[in-house]
C-alpha positions in Angstrom: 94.8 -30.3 26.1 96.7 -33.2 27.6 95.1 -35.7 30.1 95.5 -34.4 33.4 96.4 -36.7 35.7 99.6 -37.8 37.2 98.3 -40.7 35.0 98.6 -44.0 35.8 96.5 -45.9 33.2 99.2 -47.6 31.8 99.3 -49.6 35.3 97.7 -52.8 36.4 94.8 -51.6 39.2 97.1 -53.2 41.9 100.0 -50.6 41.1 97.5 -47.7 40.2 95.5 -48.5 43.8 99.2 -48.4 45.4 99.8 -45.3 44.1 96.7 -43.6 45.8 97.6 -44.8 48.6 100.8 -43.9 48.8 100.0 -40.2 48.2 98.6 -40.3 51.6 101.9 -40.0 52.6 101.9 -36.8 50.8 98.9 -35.6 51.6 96.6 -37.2 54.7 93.8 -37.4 54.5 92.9 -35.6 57.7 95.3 -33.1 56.4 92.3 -31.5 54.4 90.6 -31.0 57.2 93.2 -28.0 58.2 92.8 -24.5 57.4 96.1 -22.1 57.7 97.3 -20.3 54.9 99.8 -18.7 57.4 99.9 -14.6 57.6 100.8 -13.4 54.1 97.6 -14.5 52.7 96.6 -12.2 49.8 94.4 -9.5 50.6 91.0 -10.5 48.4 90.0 -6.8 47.7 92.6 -6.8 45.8 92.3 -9.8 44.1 89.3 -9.2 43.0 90.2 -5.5 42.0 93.1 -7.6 39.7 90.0 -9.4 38.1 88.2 -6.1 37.4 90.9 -4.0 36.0 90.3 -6.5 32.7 86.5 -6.3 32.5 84.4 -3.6 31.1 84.7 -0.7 33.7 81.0 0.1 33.5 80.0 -3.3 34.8 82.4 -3.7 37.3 80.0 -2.1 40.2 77.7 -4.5 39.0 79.5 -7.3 39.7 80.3 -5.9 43.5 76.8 -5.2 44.3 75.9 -8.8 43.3 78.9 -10.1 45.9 77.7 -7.7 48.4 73.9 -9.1 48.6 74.9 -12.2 50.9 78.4 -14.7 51.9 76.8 -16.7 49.4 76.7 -14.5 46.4 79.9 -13.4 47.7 81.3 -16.8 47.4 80.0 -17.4 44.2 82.4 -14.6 42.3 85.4 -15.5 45.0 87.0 -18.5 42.7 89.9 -16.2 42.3 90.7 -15.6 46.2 89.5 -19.4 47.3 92.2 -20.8 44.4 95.2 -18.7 46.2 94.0 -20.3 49.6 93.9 -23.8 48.3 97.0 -23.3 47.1 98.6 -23.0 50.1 97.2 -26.1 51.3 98.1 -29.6 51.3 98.0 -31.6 47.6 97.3 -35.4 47.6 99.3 -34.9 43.7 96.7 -36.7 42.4 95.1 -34.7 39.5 91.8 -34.5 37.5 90.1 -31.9 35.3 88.6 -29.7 37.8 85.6 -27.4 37.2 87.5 -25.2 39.1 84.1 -23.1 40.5 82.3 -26.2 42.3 80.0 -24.2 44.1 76.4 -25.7 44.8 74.4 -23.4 42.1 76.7 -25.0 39.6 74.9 -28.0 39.6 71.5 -28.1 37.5 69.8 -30.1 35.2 70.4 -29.8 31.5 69.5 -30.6 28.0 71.5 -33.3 26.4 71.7 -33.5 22.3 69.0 -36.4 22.6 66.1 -34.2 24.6 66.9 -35.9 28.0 67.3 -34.3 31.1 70.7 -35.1 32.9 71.9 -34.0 36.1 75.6 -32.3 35.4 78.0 -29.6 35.8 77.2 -26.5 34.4 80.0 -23.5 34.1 83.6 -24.4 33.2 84.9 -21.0 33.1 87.8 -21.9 35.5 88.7 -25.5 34.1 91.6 -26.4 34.2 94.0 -29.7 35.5 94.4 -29.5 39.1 94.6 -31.5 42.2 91.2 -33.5 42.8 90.5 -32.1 46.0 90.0 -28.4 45.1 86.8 -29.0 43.8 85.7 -31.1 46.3 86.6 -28.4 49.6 84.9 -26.0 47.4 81.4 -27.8 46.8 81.9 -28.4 50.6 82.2 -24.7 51.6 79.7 -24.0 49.3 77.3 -26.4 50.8 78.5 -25.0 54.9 77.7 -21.3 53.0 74.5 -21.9 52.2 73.1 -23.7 55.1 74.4 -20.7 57.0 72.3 -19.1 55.2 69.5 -20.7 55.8 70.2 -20.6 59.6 70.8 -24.4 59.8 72.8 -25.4 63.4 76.0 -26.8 62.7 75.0 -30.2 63.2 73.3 -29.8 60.3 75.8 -28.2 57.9 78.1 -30.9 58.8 75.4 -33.6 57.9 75.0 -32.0 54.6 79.1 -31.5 53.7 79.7 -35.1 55.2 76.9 -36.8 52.4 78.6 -34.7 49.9 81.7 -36.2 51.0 80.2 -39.7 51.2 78.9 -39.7 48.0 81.7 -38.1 45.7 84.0 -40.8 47.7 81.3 -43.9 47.5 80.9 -43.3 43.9 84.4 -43.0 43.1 85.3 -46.1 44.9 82.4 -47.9 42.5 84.0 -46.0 39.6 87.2 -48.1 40.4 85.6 -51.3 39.6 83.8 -50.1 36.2 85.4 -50.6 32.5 86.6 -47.4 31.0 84.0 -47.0 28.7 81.0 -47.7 31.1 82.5 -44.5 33.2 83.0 -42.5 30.1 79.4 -43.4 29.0 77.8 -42.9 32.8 75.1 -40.2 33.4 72.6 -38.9 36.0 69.5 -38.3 34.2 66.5 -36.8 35.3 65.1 -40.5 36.1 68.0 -41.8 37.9 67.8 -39.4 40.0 64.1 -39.1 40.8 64.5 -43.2 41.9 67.2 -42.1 44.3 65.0 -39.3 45.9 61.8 -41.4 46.0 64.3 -44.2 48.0 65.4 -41.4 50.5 62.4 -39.1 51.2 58.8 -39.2 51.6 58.0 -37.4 48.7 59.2 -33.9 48.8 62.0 -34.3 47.1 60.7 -36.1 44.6 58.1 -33.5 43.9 60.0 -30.8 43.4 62.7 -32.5 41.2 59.3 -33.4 38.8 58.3 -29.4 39.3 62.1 -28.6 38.5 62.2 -31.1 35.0 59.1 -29.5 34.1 60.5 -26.1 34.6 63.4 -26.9 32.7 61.6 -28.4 29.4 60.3 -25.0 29.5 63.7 -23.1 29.3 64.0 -23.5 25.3 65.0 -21.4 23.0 62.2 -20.4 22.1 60.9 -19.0 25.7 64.2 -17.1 25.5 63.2 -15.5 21.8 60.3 -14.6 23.8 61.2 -13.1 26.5 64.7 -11.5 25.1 63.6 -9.9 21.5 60.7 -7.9 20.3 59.4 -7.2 17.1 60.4 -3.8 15.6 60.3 -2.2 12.4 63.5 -3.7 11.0 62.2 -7.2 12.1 63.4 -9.3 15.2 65.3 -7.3 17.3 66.5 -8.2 21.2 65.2 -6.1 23.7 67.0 -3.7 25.4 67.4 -3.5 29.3 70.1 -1.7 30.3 72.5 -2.2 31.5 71.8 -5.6 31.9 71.2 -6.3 28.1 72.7 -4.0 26.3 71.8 -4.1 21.8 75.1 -3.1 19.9 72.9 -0.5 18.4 72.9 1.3 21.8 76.6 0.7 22.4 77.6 2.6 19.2 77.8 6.1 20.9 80.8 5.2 23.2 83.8 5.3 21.6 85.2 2.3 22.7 82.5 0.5 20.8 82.5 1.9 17.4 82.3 -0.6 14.8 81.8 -3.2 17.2 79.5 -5.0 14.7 82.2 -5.8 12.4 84.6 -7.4 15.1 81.6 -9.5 16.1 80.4 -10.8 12.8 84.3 -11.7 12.5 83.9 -13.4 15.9 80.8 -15.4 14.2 82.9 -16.5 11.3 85.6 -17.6 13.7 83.5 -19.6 15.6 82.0 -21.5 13.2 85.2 -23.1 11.6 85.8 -24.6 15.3 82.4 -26.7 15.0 82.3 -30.0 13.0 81.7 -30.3 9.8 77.8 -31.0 10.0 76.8 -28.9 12.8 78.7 -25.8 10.6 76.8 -26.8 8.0 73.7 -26.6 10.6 74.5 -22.9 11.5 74.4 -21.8 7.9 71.0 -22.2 8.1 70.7 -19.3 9.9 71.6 -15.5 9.4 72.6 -13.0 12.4 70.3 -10.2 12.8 71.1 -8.5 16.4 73.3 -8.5 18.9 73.6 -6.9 22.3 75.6 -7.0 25.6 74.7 -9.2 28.4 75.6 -8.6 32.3 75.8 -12.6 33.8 76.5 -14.2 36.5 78.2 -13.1 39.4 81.7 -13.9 39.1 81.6 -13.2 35.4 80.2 -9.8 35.8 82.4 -7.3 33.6 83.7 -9.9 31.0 82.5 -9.4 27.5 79.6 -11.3 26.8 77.2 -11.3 23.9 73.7 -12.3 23.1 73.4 -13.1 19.4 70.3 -13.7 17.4 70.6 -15.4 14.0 67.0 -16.4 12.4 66.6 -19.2 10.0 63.6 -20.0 7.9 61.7 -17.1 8.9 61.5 -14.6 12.1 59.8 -17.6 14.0 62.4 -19.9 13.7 65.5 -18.5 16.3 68.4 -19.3 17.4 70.1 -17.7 20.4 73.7 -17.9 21.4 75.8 -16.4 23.8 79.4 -15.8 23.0 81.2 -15.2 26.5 84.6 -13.8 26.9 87.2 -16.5 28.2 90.2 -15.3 30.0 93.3 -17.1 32.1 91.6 -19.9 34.8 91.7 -18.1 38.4 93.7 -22.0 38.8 96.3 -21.6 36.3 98.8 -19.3 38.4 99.0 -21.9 41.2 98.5 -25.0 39.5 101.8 -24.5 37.0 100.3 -26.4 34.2 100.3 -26.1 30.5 99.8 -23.4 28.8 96.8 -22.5 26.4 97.5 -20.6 22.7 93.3 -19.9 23.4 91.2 -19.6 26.5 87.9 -20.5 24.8 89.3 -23.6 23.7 90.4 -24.4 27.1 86.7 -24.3 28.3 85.3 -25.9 25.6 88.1 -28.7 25.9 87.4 -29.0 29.8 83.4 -28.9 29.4 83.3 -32.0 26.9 86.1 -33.9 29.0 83.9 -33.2 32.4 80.3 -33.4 30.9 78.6 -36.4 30.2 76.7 -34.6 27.2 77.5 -30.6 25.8 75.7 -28.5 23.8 75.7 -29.4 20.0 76.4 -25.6 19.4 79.1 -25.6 21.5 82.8 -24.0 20.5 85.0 -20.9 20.4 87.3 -18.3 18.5 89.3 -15.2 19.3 88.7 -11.8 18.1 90.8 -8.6 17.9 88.8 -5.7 19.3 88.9 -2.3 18.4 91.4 -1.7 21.5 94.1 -3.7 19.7 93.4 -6.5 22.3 93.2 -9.9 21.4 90.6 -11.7 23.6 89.7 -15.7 23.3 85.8 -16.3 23.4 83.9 -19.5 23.7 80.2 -19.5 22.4 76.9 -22.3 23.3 73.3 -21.8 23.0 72.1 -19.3 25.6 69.1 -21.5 27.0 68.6 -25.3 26.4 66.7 -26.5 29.2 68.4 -25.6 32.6 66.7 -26.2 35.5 68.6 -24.2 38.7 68.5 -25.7 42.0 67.6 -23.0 45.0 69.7 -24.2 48.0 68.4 -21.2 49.9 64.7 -22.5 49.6 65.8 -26.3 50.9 65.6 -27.8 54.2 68.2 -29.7 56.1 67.2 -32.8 54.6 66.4 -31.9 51.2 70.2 -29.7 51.2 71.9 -33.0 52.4 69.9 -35.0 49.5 71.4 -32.5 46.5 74.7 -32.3 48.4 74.8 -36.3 47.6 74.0 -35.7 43.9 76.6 -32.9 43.8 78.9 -35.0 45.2 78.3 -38.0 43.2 78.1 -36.1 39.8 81.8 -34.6 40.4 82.3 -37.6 41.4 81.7 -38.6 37.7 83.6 -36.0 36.6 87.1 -36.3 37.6 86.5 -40.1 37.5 86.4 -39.0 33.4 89.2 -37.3 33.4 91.6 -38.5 36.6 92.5 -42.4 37.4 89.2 -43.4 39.6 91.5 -46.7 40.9 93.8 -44.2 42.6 91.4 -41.7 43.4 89.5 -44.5 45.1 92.3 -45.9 47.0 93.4 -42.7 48.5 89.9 -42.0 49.9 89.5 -45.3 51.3 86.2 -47.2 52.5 86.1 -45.2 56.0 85.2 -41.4 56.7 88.2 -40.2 57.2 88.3 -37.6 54.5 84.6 -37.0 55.2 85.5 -35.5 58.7 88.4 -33.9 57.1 86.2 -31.7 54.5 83.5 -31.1 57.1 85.8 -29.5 59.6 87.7 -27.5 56.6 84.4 -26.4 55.3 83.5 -24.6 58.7 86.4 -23.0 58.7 86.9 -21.8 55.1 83.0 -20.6 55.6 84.4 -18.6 58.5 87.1 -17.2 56.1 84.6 -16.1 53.4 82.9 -14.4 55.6 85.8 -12.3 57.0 86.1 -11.8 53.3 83.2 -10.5 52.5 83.6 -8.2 55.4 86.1 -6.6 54.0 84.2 -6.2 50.5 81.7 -4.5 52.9 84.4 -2.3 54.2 85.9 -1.5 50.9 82.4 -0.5 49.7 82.0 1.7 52.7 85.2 3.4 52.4 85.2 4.4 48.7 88.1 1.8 47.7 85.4 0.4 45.7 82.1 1.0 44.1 79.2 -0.7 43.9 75.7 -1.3 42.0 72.5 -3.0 42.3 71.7 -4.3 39.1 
């Protein structure tokens, strides 16, 4: 993968700064605060029915009933439809590696290699090179979405989108003054950002970030073993719960996944020889012994995704990783970029240029399945720590508060990956662009919810069937 930007590295700051600003001649900044995708926008029914024609057809009415439970869980599988808006919408040119699905529940605390908590991006599914904004309008809609939801006036969603806004810009703008390495070693662990809540509130936030790190230490592999696998008579076995987990043992009546073992012990082998030298020699400590289906997400409900369990010493001694099917970014048709000989390695590529710190286990393969198909996987432990933020249980203050770490931590992000001096000098020191992503943020909020309206409609009508899970 090459570096995304329209890079300008190569340039003194004065010329790189000059170049940010003059994409505001491209791109506005109170351009971004307009929503019009003019009348042929694509109908996202069927756009998301494009998704599901390539995911397994049995999950597929999972995947609508876990859109249909709110706007926000709506919005949370819509990447696809808000990437084809965006599109359509002003572009500053200046380009980072996106996420490409910055939506609030994306942002949690995670495990680094060292045992420290960090505050970071979590999915990268959708990665791929893009222009800077994208990510930022969709954290903000995100952020509008969910104070909806939690019947905030719009006084208050606009507080909370503008410090989202404040902080990705503020901390960009201190990015542009930093030496290349002290960006590319920066990070927002769980102690930096437990001083900046104890600065800002009287204590609530500060509390439940402690009751959130202590959550998360408990996320470990080993609670996973625990709750996921059983003991049986052939050993350690995952437990079934269909069809949300799914053991391959179970799966071997449908035709279309006979001899699925053998395709996924290849997928194994193919995996490994993408991981270093050390941490390969790492996983041959271990042996596979079960594997079943998982339903996850929302978005990602009906791709192929795995739950594998390898033990090493002895049946007490797991390891659990989850190989998930990787296809096309829902960026990559609008974004004309280059082109990727394997979708896993696009993720994997896009998580360690993003990510401060990734999972050591972290890589990917491709696999021919029994369909003839080839399909491109990427594969990381399945729980290392992850504490989820729950925007719906927040308060006005508290939602502004994590809408400045979000902010801040993509922020960090693109600064990695784009040219912060630029970046900086096209958002500028006043809140121009703050106003701009508060007012497009009611208005693509507005637009989700016509969209998931129709969903609604769909679902009533028959064009489209839907589960609870």
């Amino acid at each position: 993968m090459t570096v995304p930007s329209a890079f300008t590295a190569s340039l003194p700051p004065a010329e790189r700064a000059a170049y940010g600003r003059k994409a505001r001649e491209r791109a506005p900044r109170s351009s971004h605060g307009r929503y019009d995708t003019g009348q042929r926008r694509a109908d996202p029914v069927d756009l998301l029915e494009r998704q599901s024609a390539e995911r397994v057809p049995a999950l597929v009415p999972i995947r609508y009933g876990r859109m249909l439970e709110s706007p926000f869980r709506f919005y949370r599988g819509a990447a696809a439809i808000m990437a084809a808006d965006l599109a359509r919408l002003p572009d500053s040119g200046l380009r980072a590696q996106l996420c490409g699905d910055a939506h609030p529940l994306n942002f949690r605390l995670l495990a680094s290699p060292e045992r420290r908590l960090v505050f970071d991006i979590n999915d990268f599914d959708e990665t791929s090179p893009g222009p800077f904004e994208w990510d930022v309008k969709r954290l903000a809609a995100g952020f509008v979405i969910a104070a909806r939801a939690n019947g905030f006036s719009p006084k208050e969603q606009n507080r909370t989108v503008r410090a989202c806004a404040r902080a990705y810009r503020s901390r960009m703008r201190e990015f542009a003054g930093l030496p290349t390495l002290d960006i590319w070693y920066a990070q927002d662990d769980a102690e930096h950002v437990r001083r900046l809540l104890a600065t800002e509130t009287e204590g609530e936030a500060e509390r439940r970030l402690r009751d959130a790190a202590a959550k998360a230490r408990t996320r470990t592999h080993l609670k996973a073993f625990a709750k996921l696998t059983r003991v049986t008579a052939e050993g350690r076995r995952i437990t079934p719960d269909p069809p949300l987990i799914t053991p391959l043992g179970d799966l071997l009546d449908e035709p279309s996944e006979a001899g699925r073992e053998e395709e996924l012990r290849s997928l194994v082998s193919g995996y490994a020889r993408t991981l270093s030298p050390e941490r390969r020699h790492l996983l041959r400590h271990y042996r596979l012994v079960d594997m079943a289906r998982k339903v996850v997400g929302v978005g990602s409900v009906g791709t192929r995704c795995w739950v594998l369990l390898l033990l090493g010493r002895d049946d007490d001694d797991p390891l659990l990783l989850q190989a998930k099917e990787a296809s096309e970014s829902v960026l990559a048709p609008h974004t004309g970029g280059e082109r990727h000989d394997n979708q896993g390695r696009r993720v994997v590529t896009g998580q360690r240029l993003i990510q401060t710190t990734s999972d050591i286990f972290l890589g990917w393969t491709h696999v021919t399945g029994l369909d003839g198909k080839g399909r491109d996987f990427y594969v990381r432990q399945l729980w290392d720590w992850k504490g989820i933020a729950r925007p719906e249980t927040m308060g006005p203050n508290l939602l502004s508060l994590f809408g400045r770490l979000c902010g801040a931590c993509l922020a960090r992000a693109h600064a990695r990956s784009g040219d912060p001096v630029a970046l900086a000098a096209y958002l500028g020191s006043g809140d121009r662009f703050d106003r701009a992503l508060a007012e497009f943020a009611q208005s693509y909020a507005d637009q989700n919810e016509r969209d998931y309206e129709a969903l609604r409609a769909a679902c009533r009508s028959g064009r489209i069937t839907a589960a609870r899970s």
